[in-house]
KEKOL-497779 format. One record per residue: residue number from 0; x, y, z of N, C-alpha, C in turn. Coordinates in Angstrom, 3 decimals. Example, Ala and Ser with C-alpha at 12.3 -4.5 7.8 and 13.67 -1.06 7.14 Angstrom:
2
vexlo 0 nc1 13.190 nc2 -5.690 nc3 7.800 cac1 12.300 cac2 -4.500 cac3 7.800 cc1 13.200 cc2 -3.300 cc3 7.800;
vexlo 1 nc1 12.850 nc2 -2.250 nc3 7.080 cac1 13.670 cac2 -1.060 cac3 7.140 cc1 12.900 cc2 0.030 cc3 7.870;
//
This chain:
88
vexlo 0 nc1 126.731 nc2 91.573 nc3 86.623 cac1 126.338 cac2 90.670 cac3 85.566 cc1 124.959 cc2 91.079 cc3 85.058;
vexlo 1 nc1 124.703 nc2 91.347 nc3 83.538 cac1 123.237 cac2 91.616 cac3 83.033 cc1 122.668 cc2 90.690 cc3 82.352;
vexlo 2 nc1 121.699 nc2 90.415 nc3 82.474 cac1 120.878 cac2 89.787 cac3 82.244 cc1 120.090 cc2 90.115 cc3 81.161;
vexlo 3 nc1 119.023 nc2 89.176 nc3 80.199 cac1 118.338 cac2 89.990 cac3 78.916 cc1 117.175 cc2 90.236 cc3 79.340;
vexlo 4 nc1 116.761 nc2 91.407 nc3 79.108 cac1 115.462 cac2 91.896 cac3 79.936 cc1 113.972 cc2 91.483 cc3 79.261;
vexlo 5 nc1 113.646 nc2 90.982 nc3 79.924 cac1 112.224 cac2 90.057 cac3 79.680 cc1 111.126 cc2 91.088 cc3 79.451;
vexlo 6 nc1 110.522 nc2 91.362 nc3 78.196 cac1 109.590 cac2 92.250 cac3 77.760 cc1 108.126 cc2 91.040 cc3 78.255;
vexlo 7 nc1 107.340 nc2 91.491 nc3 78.022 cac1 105.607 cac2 90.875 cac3 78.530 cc1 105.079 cc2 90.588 cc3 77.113;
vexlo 8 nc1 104.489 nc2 89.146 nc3 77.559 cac1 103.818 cac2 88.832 cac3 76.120 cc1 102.428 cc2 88.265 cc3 76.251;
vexlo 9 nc1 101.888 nc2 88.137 nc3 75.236 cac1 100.252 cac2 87.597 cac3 75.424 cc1 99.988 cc2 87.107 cc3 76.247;
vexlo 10 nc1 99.094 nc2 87.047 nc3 77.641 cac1 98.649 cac2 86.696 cac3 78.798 cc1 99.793 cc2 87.228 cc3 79.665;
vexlo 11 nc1 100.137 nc2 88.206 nc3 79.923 cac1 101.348 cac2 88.576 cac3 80.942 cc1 101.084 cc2 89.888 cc3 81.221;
vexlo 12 nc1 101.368 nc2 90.608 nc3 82.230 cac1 101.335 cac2 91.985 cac3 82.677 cc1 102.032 cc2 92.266 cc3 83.725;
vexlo 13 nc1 102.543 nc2 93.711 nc3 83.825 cac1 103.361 cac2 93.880 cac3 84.479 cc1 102.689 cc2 94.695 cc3 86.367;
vexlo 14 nc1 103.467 nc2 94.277 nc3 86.976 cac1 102.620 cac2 94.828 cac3 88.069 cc1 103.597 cc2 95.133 cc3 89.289;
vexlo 15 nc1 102.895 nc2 95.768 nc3 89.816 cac1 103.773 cac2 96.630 cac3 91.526 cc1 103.150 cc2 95.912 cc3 92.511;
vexlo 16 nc1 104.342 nc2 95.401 nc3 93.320 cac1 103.774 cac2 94.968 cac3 94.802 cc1 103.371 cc2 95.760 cc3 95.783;
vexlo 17 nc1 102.179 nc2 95.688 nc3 96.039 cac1 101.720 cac2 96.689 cac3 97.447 cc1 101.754 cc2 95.922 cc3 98.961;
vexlo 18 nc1 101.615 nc2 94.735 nc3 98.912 cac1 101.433 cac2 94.191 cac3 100.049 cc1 101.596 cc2 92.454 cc3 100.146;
vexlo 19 nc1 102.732 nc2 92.059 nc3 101.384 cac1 103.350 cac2 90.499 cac3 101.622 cc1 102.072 cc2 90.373 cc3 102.456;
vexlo 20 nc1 101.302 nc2 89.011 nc3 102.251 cac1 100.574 cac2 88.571 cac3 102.716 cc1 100.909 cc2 86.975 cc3 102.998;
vexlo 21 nc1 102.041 nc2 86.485 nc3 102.817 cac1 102.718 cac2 85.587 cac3 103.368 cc1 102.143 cc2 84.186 cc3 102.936;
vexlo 22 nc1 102.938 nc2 83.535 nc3 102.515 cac1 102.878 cac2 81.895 cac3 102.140 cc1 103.341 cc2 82.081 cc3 100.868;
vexlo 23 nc1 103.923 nc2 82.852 nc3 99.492 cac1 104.220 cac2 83.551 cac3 99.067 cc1 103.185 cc2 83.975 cc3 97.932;
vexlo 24 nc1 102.413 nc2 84.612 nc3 98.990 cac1 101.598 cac2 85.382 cac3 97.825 cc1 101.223 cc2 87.244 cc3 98.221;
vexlo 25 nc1 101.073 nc2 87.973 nc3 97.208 cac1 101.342 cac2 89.155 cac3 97.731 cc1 100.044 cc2 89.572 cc3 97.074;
vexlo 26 nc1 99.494 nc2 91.243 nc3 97.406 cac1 98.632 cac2 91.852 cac3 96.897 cc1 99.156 cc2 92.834 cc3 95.677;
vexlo 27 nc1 99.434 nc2 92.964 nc3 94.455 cac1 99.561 cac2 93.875 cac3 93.440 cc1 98.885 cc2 94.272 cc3 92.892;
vexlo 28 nc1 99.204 nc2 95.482 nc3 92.217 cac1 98.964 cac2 96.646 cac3 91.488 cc1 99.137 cc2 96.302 cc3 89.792;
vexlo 29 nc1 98.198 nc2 95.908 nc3 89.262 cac1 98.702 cac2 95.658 cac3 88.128 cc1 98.695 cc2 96.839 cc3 87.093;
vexlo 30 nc1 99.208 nc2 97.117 nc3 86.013 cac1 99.561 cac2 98.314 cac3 85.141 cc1 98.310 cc2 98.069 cc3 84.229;
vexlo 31 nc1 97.466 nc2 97.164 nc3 84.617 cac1 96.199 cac2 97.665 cac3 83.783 cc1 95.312 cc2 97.969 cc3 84.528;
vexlo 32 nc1 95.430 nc2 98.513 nc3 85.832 cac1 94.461 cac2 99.439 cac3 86.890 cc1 93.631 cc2 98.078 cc3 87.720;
vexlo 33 nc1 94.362 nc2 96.813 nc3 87.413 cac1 93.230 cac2 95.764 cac3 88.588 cc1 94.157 cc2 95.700 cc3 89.792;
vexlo 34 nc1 93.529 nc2 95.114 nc3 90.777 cac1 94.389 cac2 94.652 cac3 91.755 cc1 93.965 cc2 93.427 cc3 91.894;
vexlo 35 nc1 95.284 nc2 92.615 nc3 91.882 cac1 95.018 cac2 91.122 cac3 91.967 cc1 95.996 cc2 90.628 cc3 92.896;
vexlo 36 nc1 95.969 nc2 89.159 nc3 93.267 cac1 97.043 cac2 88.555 cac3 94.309 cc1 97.712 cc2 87.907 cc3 93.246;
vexlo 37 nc1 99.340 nc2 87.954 nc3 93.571 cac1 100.206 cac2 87.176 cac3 93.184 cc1 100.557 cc2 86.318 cc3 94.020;
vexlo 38 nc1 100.763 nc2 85.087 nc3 93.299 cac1 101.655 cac2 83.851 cac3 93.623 cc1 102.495 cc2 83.461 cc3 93.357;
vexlo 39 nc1 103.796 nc2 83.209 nc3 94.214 cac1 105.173 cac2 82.497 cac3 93.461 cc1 104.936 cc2 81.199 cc3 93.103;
vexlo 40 nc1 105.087 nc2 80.857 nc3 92.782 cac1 104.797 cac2 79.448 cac3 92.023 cc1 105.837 cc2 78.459 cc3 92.326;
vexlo 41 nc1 105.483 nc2 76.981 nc3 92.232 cac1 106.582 cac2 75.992 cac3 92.526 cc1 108.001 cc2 76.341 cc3 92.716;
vexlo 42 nc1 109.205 nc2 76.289 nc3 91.551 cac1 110.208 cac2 76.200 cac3 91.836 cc1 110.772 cc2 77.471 cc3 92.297;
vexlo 43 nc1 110.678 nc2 78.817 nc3 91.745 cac1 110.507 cac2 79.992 cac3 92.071 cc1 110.200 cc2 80.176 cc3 93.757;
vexlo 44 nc1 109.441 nc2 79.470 nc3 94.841 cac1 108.883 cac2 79.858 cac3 95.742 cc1 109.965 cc2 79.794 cc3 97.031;
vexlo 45 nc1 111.222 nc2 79.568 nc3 96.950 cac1 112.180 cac2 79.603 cac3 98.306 cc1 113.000 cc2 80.447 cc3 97.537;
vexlo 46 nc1 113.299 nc2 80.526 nc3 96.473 cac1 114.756 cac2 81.505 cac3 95.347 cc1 114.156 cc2 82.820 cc3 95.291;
vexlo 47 nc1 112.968 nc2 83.268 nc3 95.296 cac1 112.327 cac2 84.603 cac3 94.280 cc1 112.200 cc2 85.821 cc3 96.061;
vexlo 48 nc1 113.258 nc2 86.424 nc3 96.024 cac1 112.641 cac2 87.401 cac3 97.307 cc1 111.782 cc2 88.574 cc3 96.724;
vexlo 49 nc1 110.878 nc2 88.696 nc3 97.361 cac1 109.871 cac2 89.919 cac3 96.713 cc1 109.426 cc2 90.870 cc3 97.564;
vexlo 50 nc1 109.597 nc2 92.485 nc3 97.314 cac1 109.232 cac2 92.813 cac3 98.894 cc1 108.462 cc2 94.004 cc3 97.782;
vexlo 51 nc1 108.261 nc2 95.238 nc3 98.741 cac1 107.060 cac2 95.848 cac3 98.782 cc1 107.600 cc2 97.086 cc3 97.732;
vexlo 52 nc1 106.779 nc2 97.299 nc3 96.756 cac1 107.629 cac2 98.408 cac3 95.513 cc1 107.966 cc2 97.563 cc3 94.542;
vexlo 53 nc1 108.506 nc2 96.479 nc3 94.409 cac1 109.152 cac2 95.308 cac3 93.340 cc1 108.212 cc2 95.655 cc3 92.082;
vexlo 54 nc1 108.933 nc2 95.757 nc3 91.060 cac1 108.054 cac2 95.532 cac3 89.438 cc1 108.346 cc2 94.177 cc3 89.457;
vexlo 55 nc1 107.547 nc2 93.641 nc3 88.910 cac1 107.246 cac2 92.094 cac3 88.592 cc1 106.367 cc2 91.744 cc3 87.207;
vexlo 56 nc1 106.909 nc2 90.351 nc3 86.751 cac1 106.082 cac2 90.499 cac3 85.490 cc1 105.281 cc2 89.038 cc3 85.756;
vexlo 57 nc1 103.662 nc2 89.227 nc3 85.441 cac1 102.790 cac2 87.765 cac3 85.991 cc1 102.147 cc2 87.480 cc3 84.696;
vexlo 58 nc1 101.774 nc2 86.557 nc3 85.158 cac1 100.913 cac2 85.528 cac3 83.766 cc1 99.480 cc2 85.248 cc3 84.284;
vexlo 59 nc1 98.545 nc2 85.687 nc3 83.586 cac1 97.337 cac2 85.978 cac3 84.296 cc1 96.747 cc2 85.065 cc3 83.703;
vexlo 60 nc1 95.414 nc2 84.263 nc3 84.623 cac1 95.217 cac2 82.906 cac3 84.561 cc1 93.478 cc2 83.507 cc3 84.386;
vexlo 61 nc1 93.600 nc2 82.654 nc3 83.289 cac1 92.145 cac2 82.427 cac3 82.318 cc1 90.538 cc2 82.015 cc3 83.644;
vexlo 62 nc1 91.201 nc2 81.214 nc3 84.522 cac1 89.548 cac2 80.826 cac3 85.296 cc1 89.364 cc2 81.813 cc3 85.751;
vexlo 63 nc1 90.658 nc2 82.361 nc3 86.312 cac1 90.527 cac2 83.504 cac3 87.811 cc1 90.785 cc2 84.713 cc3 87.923;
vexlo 64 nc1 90.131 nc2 85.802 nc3 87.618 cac1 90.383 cac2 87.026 cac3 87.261 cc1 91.375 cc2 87.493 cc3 88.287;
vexlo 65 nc1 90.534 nc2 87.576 nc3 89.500 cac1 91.675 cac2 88.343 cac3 90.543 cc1 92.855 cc2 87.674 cc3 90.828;
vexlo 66 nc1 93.608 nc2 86.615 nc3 90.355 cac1 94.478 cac2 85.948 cac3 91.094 cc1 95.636 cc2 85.949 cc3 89.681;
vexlo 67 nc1 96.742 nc2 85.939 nc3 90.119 cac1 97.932 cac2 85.777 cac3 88.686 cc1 98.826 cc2 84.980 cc3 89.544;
vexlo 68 nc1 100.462 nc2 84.451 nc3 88.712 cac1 101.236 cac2 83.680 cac3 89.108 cc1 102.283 cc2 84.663 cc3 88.811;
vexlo 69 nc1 103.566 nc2 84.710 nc3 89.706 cac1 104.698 cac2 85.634 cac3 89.212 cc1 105.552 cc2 84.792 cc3 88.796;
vexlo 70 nc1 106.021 nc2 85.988 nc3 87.798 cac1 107.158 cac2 84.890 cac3 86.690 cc1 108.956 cc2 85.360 cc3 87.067;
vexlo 71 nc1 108.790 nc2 86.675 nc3 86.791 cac1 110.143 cac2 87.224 cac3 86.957 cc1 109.953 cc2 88.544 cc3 87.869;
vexlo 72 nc1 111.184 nc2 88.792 nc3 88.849 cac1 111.040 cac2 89.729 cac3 89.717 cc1 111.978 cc2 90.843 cc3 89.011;
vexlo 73 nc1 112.226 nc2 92.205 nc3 88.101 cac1 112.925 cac2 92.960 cac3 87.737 cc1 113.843 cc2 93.427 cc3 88.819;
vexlo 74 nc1 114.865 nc2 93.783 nc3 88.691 cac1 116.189 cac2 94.668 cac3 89.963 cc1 115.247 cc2 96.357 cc3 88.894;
vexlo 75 nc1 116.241 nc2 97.160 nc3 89.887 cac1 116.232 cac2 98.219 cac3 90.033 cc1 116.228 cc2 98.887 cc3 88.501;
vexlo 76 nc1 117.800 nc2 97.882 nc3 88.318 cac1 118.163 cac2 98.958 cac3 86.568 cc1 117.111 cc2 98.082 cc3 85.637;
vexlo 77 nc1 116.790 nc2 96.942 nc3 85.788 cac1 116.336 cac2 96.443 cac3 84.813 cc1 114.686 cc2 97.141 cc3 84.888;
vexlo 78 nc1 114.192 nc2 97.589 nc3 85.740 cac1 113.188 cac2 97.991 cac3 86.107 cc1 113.037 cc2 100.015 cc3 85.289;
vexlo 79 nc1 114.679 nc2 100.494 nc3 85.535 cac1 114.863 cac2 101.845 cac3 84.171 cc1 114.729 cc2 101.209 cc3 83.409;
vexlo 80 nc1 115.482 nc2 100.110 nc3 83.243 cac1 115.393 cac2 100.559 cac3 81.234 cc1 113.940 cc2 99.947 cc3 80.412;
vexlo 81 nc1 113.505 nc2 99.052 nc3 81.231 cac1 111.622 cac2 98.776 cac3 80.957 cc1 111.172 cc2 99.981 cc3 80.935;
vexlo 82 nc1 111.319 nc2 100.732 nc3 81.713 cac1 110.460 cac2 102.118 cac3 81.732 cc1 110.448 cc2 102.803 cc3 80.352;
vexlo 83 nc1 111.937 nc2 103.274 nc3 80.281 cac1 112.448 cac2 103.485 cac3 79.006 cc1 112.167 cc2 102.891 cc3 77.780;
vexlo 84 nc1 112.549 nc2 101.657 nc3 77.790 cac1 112.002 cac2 100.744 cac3 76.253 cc1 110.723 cc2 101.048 cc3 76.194;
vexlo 85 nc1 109.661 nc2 100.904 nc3 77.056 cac1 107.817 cac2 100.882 cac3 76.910 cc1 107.494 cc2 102.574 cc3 76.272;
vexlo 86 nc1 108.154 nc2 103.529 nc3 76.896 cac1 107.831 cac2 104.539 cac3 76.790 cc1 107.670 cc2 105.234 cc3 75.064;
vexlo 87 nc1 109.128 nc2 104.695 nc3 74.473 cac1 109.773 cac2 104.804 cac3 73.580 cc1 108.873 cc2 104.576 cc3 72.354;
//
């Protein structure tokens, strides 16, 4: 089953998980060279499995530089064809 692939929009960036630091928040790699902690957020936080390598797309929060919230976790293919569409 496919899904419509969620492009990034004003306040959003896309980022790589480097490290589970547990309660669900992780250490990432964001694609604009910061490293910040992600957080799963409310309803998302028992449904969203996230492990280490995952592209993810976060919404980066205005008080707190180093810290973002994750929105959507990409699979594998959806994670090609982002590559592909951005490149393009």
């Amino acid at each position: 089953m496919r899904r419509e692939l969620i492009y990034k929009e004003d306040g959003q960036e896309y980022a790589e998980v480097q490290k589970a630091l547990g309660d669900g928040r992780f250490m990432i790699q964001c694609y604009d060279n910061i490293s910040r902690i992600g957080k799963i957020r409310g309803k998302h936080h028992r449904r969203m499995w996230i492990g280490v390598g995952d592209l993810i797309l976060i919404s980066l929060r205005d008080f707190e530089d180093g810290k973002a919230d994750v929105l959507h976790k990409y699979s594998t293919e959806e994670a090609r064809s982002l590559q592909v569409a951005t490149s393009v």
